[in-house]
C-alpha positions in Angstrom: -21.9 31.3 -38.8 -21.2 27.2 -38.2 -17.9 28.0 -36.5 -19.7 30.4 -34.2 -22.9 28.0 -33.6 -20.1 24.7 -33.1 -18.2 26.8 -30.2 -21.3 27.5 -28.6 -22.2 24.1 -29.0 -18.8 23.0 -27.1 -19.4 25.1 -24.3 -23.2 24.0 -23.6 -21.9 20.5 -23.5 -19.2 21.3 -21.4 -21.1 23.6 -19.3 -23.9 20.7 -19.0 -21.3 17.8 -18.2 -19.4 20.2 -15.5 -22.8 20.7 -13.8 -22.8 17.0 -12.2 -19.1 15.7 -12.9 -17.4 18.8 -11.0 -15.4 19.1 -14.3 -14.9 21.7 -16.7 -12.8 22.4 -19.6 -11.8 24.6 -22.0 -11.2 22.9 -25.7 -11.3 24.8 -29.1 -12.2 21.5 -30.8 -15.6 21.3 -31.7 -17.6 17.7 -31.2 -13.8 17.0 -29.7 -13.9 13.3 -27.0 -12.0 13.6 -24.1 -8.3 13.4 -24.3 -7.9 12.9 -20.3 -10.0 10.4 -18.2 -11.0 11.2 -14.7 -11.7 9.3 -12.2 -13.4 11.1 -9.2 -14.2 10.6 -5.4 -15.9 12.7 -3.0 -15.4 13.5 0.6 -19.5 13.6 1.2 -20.0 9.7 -0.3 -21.7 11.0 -3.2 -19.4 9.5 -5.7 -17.2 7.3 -5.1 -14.3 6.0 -7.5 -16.6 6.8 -10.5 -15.2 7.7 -14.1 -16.5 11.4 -14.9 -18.1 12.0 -18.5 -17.1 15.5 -19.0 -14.9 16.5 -22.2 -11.6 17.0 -21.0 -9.5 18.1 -24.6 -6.4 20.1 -24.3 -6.5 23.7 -23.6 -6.2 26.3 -26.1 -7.9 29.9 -24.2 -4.5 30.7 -21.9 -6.0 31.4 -18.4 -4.8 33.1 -15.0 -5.5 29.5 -13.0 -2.2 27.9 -11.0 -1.0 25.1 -12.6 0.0 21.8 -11.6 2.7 20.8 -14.2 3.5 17.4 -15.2 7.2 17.1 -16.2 8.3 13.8 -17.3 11.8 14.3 -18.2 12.1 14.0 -14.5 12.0 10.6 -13.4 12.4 9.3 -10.0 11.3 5.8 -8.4 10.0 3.0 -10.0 6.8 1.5 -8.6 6.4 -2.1 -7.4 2.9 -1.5 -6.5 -0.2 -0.4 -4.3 -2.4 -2.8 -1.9 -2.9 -3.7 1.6 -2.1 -6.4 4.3 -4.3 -9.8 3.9 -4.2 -10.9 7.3 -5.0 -14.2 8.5 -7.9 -12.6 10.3 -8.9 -11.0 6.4 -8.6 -14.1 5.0 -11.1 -15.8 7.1 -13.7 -13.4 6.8 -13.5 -13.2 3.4 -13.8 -17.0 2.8 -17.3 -16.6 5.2 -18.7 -15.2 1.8 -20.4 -18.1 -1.0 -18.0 -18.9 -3.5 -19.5 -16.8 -5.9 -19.0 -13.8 -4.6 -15.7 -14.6 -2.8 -14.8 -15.4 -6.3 -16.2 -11.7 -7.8 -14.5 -10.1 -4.5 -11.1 -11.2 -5.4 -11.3 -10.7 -9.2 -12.3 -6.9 -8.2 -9.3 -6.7 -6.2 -6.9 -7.8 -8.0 -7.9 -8.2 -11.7 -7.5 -5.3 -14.1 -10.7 -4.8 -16.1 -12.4 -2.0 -16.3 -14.6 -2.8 -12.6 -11.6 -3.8 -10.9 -8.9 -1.7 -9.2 -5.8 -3.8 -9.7 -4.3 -4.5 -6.7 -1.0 -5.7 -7.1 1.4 -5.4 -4.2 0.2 -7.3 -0.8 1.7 -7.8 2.6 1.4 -11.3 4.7 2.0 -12.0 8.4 4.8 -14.8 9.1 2.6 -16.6 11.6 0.1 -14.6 12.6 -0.6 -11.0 13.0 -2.7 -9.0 15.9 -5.6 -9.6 13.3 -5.6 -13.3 13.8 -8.2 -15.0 16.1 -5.0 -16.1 18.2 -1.3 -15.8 17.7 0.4 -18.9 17.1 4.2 -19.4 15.0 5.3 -22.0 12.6 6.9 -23.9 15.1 4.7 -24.0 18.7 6.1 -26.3 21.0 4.9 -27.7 24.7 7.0 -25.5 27.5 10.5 -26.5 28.0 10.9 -28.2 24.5 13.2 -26.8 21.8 13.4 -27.5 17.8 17.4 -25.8 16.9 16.7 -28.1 13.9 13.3 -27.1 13.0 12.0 -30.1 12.1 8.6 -29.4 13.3 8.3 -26.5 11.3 5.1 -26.1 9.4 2.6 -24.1 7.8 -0.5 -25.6 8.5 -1.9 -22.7 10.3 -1.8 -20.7 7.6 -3.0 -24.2 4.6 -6.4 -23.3 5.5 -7.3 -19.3 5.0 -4.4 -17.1 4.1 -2.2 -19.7 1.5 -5.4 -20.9 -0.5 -6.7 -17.4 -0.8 -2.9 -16.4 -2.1 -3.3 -18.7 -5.0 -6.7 -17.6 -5.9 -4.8 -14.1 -6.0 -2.1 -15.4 -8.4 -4.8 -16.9 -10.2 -6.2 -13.3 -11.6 -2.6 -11.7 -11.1 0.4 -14.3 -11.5 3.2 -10.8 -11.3 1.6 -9.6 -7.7 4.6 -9.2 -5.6 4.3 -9.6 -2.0 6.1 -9.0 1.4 6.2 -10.8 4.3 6.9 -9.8 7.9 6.9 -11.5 11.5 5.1 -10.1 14.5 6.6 -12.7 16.8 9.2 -15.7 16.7 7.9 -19.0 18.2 8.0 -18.1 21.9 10.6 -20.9 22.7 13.5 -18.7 20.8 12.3 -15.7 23.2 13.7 -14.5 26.4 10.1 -14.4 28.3 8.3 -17.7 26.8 5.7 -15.5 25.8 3.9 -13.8 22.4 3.5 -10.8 23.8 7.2 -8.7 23.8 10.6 -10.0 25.5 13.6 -10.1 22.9 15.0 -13.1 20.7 17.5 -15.4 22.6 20.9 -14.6 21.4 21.6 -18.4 20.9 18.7 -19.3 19.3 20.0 -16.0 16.6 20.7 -18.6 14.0 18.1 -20.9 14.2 15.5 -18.3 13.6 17.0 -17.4 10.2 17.0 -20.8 9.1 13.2 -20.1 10.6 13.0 -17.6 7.8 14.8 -19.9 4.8 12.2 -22.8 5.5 9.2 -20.3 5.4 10.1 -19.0 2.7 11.1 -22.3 0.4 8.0 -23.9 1.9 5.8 -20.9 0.3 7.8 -21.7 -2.8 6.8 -24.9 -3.0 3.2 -23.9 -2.2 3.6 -21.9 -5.4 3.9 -19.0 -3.7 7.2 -16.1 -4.1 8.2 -14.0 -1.2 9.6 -11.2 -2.7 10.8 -9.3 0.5 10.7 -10.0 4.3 11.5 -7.6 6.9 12.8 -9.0 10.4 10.4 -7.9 12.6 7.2 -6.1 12.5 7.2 -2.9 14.7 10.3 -3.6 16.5 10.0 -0.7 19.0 6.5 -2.1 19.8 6.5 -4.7 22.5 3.2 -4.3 23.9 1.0 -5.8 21.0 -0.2 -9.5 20.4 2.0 -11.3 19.5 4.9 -8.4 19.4 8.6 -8.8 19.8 11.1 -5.7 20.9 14.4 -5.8 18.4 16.9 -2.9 18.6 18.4 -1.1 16.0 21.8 -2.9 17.4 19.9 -6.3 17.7 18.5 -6.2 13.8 21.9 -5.6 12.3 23.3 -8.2 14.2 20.5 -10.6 13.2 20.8 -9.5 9.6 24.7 -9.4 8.4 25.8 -12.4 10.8 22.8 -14.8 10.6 19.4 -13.6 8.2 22.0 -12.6 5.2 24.5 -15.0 5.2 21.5 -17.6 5.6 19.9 -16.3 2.3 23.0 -16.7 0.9 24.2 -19.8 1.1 20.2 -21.2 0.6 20.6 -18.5 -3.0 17.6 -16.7 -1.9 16.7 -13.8 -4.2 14.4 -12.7 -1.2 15.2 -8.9 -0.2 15.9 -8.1 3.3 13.8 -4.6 4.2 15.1 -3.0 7.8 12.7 -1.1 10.4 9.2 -1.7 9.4 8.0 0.9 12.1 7.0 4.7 12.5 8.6 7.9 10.7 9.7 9.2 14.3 12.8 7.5 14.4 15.0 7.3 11.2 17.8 7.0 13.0 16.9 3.4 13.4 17.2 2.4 9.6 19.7 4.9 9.5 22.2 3.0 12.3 21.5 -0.2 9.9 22.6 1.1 6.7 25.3 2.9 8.5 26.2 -0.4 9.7 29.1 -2.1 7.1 28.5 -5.4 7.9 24.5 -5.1 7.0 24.7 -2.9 4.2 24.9 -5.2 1.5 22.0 -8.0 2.8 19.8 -4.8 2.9 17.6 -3.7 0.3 15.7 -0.8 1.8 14.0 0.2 4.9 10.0 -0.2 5.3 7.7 2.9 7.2 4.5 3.2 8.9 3.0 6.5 10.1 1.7 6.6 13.5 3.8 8.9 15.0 6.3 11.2 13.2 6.0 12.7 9.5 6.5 10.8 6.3 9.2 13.0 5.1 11.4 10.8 7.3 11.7 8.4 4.0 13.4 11.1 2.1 16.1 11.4 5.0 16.5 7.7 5.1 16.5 8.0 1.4 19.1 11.0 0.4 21.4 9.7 3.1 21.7 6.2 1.2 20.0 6.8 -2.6 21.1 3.0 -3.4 18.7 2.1 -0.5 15.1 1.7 -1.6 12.3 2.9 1.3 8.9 1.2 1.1 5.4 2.5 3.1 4.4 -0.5 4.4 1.4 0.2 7.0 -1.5 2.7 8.0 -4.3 1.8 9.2 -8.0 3.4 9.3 -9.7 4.0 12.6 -13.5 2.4 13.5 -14.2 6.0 14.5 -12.6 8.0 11.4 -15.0 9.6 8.8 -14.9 9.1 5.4 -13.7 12.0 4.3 -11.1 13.0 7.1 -9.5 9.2 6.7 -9.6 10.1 2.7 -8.2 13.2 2.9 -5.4 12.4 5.3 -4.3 8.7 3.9 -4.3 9.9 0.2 -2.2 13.0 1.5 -0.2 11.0 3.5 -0.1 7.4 2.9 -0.3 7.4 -1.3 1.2 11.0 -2.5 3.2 11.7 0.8 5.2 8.4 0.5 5.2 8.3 -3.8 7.0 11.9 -2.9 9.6 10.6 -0.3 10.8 7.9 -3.6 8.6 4.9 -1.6 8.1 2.0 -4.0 5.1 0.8 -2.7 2.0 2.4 -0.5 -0.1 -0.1 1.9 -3.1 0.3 3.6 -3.6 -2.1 6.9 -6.4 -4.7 6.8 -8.1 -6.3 4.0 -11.1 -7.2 5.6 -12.8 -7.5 9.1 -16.3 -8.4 10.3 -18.7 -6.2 11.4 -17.6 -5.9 14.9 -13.7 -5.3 13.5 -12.4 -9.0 14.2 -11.4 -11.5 14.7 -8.2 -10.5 16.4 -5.7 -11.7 19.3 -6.3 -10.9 22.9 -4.9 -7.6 22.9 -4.8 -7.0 19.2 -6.2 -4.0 17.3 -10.3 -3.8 18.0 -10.6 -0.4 16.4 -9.1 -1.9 12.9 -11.3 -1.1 10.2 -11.1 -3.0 6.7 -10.9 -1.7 3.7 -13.6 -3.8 3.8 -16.6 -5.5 6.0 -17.9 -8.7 5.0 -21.3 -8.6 6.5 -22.3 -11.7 5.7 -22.5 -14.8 3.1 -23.8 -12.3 0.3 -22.7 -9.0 1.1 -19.5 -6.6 1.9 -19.0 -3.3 2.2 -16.6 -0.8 0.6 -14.8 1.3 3.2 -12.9 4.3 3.2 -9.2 2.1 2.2 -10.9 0.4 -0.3 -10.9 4.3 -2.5 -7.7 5.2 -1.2 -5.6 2.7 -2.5 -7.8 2.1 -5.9 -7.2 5.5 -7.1 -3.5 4.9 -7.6 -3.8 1.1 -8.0 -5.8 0.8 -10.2 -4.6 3.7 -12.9 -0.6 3.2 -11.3 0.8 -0.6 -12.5 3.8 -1.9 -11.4 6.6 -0.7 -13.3 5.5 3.0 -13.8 7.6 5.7 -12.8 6.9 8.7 -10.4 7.6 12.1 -12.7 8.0 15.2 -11.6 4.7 17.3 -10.5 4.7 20.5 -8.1 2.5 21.3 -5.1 0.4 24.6 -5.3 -1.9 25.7 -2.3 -4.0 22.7 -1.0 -3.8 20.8 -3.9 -1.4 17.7 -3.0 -0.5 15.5 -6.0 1.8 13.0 -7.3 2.0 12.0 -11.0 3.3 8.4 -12.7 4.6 7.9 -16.0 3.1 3.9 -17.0 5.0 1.4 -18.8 2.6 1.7 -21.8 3.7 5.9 -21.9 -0.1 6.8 -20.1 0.6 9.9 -17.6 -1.0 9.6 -14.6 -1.6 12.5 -11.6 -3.4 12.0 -8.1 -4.4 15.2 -6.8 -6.3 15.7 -3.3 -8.0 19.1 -2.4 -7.0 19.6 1.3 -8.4 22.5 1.4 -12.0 24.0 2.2 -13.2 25.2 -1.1 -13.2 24.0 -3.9 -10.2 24.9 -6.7 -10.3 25.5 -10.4 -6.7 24.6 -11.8 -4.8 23.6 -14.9 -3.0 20.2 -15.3 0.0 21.6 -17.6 1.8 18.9 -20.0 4.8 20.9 -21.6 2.8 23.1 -23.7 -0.6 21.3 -23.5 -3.2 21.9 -20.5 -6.3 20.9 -19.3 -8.8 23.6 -16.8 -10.0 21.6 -14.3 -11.5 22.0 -10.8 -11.9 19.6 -8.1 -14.2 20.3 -4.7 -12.8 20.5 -1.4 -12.6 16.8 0.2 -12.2 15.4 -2.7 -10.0 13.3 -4.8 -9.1 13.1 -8.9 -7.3 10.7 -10.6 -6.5 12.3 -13.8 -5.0 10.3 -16.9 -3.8 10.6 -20.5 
């Protein structure tokens, strides 16, 4: 009679806790705690990145639910991390906030306790990006002068916003790794004297490595490790502020005769990452690595997803598996919703490109005012942060924010991707961490919701997740 009277015990609680987490489970353990964590957001708003209550315990009532299975004798990628692009313009808007809470702000970001999400992969402009107030290089000069020597070269654009702000990040996380790419070279090594497109003077093909080697031994001595650059941001995008076109034929030039060699002889450890543009054309990357001459500078190839589809990384991939591919940009809209922006950028940006072996997954912006600034004449006005600082005292969580903290924060650097299989609308991707937790991100794309079991050899747990929404499910 106490057996009988702890079962039904079980299932009231479980019934009770499934009621308002969205959970349920089936365990044969009676007063059993949870063996899995889950962490849950919804599509409406209603909860958002918020650790569930219900008792999740291993399954022991077999069922006729689909399973997701979690196999981690299959290992694929290792992770260098999750996180998005702080941009000069981010930078500035966060330091409008009182030290206090600029202080909070970043320790949420990037600090690991149990109300932060862990960010630990970011991406930097070399001079400035579309979301800076103006564009401007490391090197402007008055029309008609030159500097082949760089001896003007200096980072003081950058000494009051974006470089203090990266040592308050190394502060909270000294191992953050982070990338840094150029949207234009100073306009005096261009072919049209201008920020805005034109192509890098073949002569001057040399002096802008050397451009790249004193950026990145002055952020060194700042404290601060570049631990990959790419050449050129968008390359097949002349029309944005500042911008610069560089062909498939052009990068590979710039890289095995002038950016490698020059990272050589200064014995930088900094990688070289190719592309750095949209899944539409692998070919580009492709014609790099293909290149013999470029092969061995290049460590991998970097993707953004405005036009094609992001199983372009897996053909870059499988044609060169010693190559490593990286998802370096997407950005949310000022008119997306909440939950068509989560839904797509989890399926897209974080699973999609954890399933096509990427070793990172980036958001775009940090952070932008309320109108979506500051940015260059021409730049991106539809930008939307991951988050808004409204004013001295308060900021707002967007949409980003959630999609990058539900791997971030439960997906270190270091894990592994294991092996997981799509069934029906339920897109997923699962992580093996370096302390031996398993980790799965699933997103319902679908219109109802689905009741399903995560399978762990011969352990599972019954779950179901609402349409919209998405789980991060550990254990």
């Amino acid at each position: 009679m106490m057996k009988n009277l702890c079962v039904v015990t079980v299932l009231i609680v479980l019934w009770s806790c499934s009621s308002t987490t969205n959970t349920v489970a089936e365990t044969g353990v009676c007063g059993a705690s949870s063996q899995m964590d889950f962490w849950l957001t919804k599509g409406n708003e209603s909860v958002k990145l918020e650790k569930q209550s219900s008792i999740l315990g291993f399954g022991s009532v077999s069922n006729d639910f689909s399973n997701i299975e979690v196999d981690d004798s299959k290992i694929f990628q290792t992770i260098d991390g999750f996180g998005y692009t702080l941009t000069g313009g981010s930078a500035q808007v966060i330091n409008q906030l009182n030290t206090q809470k600029r202080k909070e702000l970043l320790k949420e970001l990037f600090g690991t306790g149990q109300n932060e999400i862990s960010v630990s992969y970011v991406r930097i402009s070399i001079g400035a990006s579309d979301l800076d107030a103006m564009p401007f290089s490391y090197n402007d000069l008055p029309t008609g002068e030159t500097d082949v020597n760089l001896e003007k070269f200096n980072l003081a654009s950058n000494k009051g916003d974006v470089i203090p702000m990266l040592k308050e990040i190394l502060a909270i996380n000294p191992a953050i790794k982070i990338i840094a790419t150029p949207w234009s070279p100073p306009i005096w090594m261009k072919d049209n004297s201008s920020f805005v497109g034109g192509s890098l003077n073949g002569q001057y093909y040399g002096v802008y490595a050397q451009y790249f080697v004193k950026y990145i031994q002055q952020m060194k001595a700042e404290g601060i490790t570049i631990d990959a650059v790419t050449p050129q941001n968008e390359p097949l995008h002349p029309g944005n502020n500042p911008s610069l076109l560089m062909t498939a034929a052009q990068q590979a030039d710039f890289i095995k005769n002038h950016l490698g060699p020059a990272f050589q002889l200064a014995n930088l450890k900094t990688k070289i990452i190719t592309y750095d543009h949209n899944c539409d054309k692998p070919e580009y990357p492709l014609a790099l690595l293909n290149d013999a001459g470029a092969y061995p500078f290049i460590d991998g190839s970097a993707f953004h997803l405005y036009a094609g589809d992001i199983g372009a990384l897996s053909i870059v991939h499988d044609s060169y598996p010693n190559k490593n591919v990286y998802f370096t940009e997407q950005y949310t809209s000022d008119t997306g919703s909440f939950e068509g922006d989560l839904k797509w950028h989890v399926k897209n940006v974080v699973i999609g490109s954890m399933r096509n072996w990427s070793k990172i997954a980036l958001e775009w912006n940090l952070a932008t005012n309320a109108s979506f600034g500051p940015n260059t004449a021409g730049g991106c006005t539809t930008c939307k942060g991951a988050l808004t600082i409204e004013s001295s005292d308060r900021f707002t969580r967007n949409v980003a924010y959630y999609i990058i903290a539900h791997a971030s924060k439960f997906v270190p650097a270091g894990s592994v991707r294991i092996s997981s299989n799509l069934i029906g609308n339920l897109q997923n991707v699962a992580f093996k961490t370096p302390d031996g937790k398993k980790v799965l991100i699933v997103e319902n794309d679908g219109d109802t919701a689905e009741k399903f079991n995560i399978k762990d050899k011969d352990n599972w747990f019954l779950v179901s997740l609402e349409a919209g929404s998405v789980g991060t499910y550990i254990w």
